[in-house]
N, C-alpha and C positions, 0 to 999 in steps of 0.2 A: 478058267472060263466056265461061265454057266450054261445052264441048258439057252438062254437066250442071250443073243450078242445085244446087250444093250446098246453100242454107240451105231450101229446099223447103218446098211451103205448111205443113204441119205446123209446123217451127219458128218460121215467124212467125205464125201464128196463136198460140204457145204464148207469142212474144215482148210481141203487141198484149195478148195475154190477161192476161199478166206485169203489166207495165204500168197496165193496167184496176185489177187488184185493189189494185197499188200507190195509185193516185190516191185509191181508194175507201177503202181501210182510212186513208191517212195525215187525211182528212175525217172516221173515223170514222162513217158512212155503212153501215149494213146494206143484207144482201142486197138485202132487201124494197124498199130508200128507190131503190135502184138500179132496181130491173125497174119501181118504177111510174113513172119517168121514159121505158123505150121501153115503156111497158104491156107490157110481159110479166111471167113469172112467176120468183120467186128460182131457181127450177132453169136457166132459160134463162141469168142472172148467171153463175150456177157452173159453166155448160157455155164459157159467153163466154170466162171469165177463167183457165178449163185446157184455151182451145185447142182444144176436141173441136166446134164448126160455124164455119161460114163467119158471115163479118161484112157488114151490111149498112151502109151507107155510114148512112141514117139513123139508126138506134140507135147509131152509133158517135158520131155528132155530138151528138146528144141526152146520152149520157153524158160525152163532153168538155164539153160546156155543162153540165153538171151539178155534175162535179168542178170549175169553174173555169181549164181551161185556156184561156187565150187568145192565146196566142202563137200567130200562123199559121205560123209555121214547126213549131213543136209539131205543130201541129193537119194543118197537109199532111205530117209525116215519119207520124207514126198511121195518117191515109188510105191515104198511098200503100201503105205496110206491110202495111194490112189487107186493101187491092185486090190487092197481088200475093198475098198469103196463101188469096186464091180461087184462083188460074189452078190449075192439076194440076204437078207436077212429074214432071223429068225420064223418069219410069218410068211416062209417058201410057202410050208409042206401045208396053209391055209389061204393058199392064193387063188383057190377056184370060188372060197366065198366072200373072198377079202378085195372094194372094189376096187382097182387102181391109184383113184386119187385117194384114194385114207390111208395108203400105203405108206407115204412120205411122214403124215403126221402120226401113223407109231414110230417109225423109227424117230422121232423129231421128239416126239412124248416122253420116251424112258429116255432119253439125253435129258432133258430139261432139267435144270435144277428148282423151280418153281412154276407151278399148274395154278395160273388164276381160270377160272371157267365160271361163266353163268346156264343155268340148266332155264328155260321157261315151263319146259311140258313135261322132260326126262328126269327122272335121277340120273344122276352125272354116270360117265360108262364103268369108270373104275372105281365106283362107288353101289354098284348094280351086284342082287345077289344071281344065280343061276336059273331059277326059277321067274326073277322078275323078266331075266333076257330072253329067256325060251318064250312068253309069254308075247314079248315084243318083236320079235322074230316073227312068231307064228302069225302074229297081227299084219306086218309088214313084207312080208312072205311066203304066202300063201300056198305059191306052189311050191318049196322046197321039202324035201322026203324029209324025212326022220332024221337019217347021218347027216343031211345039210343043215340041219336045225340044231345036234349037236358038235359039228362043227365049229358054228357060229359061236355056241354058248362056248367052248371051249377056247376058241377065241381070245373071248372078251375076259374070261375067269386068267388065261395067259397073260394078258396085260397086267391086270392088278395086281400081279404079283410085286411089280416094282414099286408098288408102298412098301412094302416087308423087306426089301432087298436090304443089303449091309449098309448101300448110303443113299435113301431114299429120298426122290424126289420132295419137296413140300406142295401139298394140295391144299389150294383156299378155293372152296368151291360154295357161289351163293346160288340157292335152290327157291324156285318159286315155289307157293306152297302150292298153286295151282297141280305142281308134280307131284308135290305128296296126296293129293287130294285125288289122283284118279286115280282108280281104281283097275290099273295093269294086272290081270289074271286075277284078280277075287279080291277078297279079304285077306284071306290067310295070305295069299303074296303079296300084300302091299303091307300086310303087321311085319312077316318076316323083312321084308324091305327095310320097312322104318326103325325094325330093331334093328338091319343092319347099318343104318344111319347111326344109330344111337351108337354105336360098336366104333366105328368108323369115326366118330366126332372125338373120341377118348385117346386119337393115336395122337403121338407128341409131333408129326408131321400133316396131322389134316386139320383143318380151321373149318368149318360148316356153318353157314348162315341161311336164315332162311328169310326170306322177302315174300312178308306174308301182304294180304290182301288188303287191310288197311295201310297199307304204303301209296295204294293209288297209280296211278299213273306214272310211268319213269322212261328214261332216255332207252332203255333195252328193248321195249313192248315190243313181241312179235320178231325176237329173234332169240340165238344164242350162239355165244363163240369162249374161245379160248385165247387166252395170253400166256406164251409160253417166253419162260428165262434160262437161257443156257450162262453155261461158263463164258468169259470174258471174251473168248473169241468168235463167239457169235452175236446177232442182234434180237434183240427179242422180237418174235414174231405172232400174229395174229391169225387165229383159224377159223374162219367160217365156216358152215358145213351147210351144204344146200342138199336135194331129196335126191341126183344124180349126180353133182360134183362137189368141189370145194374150192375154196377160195384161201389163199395164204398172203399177207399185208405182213411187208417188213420197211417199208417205209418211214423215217421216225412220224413225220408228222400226222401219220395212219393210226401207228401203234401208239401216240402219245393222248389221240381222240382217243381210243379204248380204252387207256388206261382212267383216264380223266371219267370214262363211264363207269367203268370199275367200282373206283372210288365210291363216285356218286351211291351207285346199287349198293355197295359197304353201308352207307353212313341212312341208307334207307329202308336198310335191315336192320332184322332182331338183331345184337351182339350175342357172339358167340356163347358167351355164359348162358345166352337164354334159349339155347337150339334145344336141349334137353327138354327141356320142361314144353316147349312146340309143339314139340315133335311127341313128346307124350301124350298132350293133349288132344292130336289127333287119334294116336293110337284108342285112347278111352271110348271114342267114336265108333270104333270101328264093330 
């Protein structure tokens, strides 16, 4: 194990949860026949089986004895999964500046096998150097001291890590140029920025597009989200991020408008081969 647990209670709660709905829908088995088995109510089922509370070792047993599972190796791989799906994951020991609801989408992040993300005003967060995020921080934060400032920054430098990791995630991340264009803490941090775009566009897992100004108008204006793809037993999910909460879309025909915008923003950017040369051309500006 590494210094950070990448599959993070989230994901296995979403896994046990997975699983749940599996055993129950293949029984054909309602909500209802479920919750009066841990006496509770079908909302509790539904909350069980997408992942959103903690699992209690008795309702868990209850509903495997319910479904008919009896293999003990079954039955301890479930446990154990749903025991560790309680402990906090690796962003404990940054939970005084990390806010509740973004919680979900790191640990949901480094599970992901593929990061589609559109930026309109940001550089993408795992694509940010230390100096760009201090800067943003301080902009967006104004009362936080010093240690809450580098906090933050350390963070956010914690996440990125998992490009580099043994089997990293893949990031396809389309950038307006609008975010290359402003100017977050000066010159010098938006050059080191953009060199570190350039750095960043060269790894054999990140694709970088940029969706420059002559593109016009497009299906995104005035937002930005994420399309995340795990492994097979999950669905891929949709992230919005609002200025005090967030929003998560796993609904196919939710996730299938995004992805359909996705595309769109793809095929109404630069291609890839010409991020370089962009992105240089801004740098000459500067």
């Amino acid at each position: 194990m590494t210094e950070f647990d990448w599959g993070g209670p989230t994901v296995r709660r979403m896994l046990v949860g997975a699983q749940l709905r599996r055993l129950r829908t293949d029984l054909g088995l309602s909500r209802a026949e479920a919750a009066e088995a841990i006496r509770a109510s079908e909302w509790k089922i539904h909350r069980l089986e997408n992942g959103q509370v903690r699992f209690k070792e008795r309702d868990l047993a209850d509903l495997l004895t319910l479904y008919g599972v009896t293999d003990p190796d079954q039955v301890e791989e479930l446990l154990v999964l749903a025991a560790d799906a309680n402990t906090p994951g690796w962003w404990q020991r940054y939970g005084d500046v990390l806010p509740v609801w973004f919680r979900n989408y790191v640990d949901l992040e480094a599970a992901a096998t593929l990061i589609r993300t559109y930026e309109g005003q940001f550089i993408p967060g795992l694509l940010q150097t230390d100096d760009y995020v201090r800067a943003l921080v301080h902009g967006a934060h104004l009362e936080d001291s010093n240690d809450e400032v580098g906090r933050r920054v350390r963070l956010r430098m914690a996440r990125q890590t998992l490009l580099t990791r043994e089997q990293p995630p893949r990031l396809w991340a389309v950038v307006d140029e609008a975010a290359l264009r402003r100017p977050v803490g000066g010159p010098e941090i938006m050059r080191a920025q953009l060199e570190r775009l350039l750095e960043a566009s060269k790894q054999p897992n990140v694709t970088l597009q940029i969706l420059g100004f002559r593109a016009g108008a497009h299906p995104a204006m005035g937002s930005s989200f994420s399309i995340l793809r795990f492994p097979e037993e999950l669905p891929d999910l949709v992230y919005l991020e609002h200025l005090t909460n967030a929003v998560y879309l796993d609904k196919r025909p939710e996730v299938e408008r995004y992805l359909d915008v996705m595309e769109l923003l793809c095929l109404q950017s630069e291609p890839p081969a010409k991020t370089e040369e962009f992105i240089n051309r801004i740098l000459s500006e500067l």
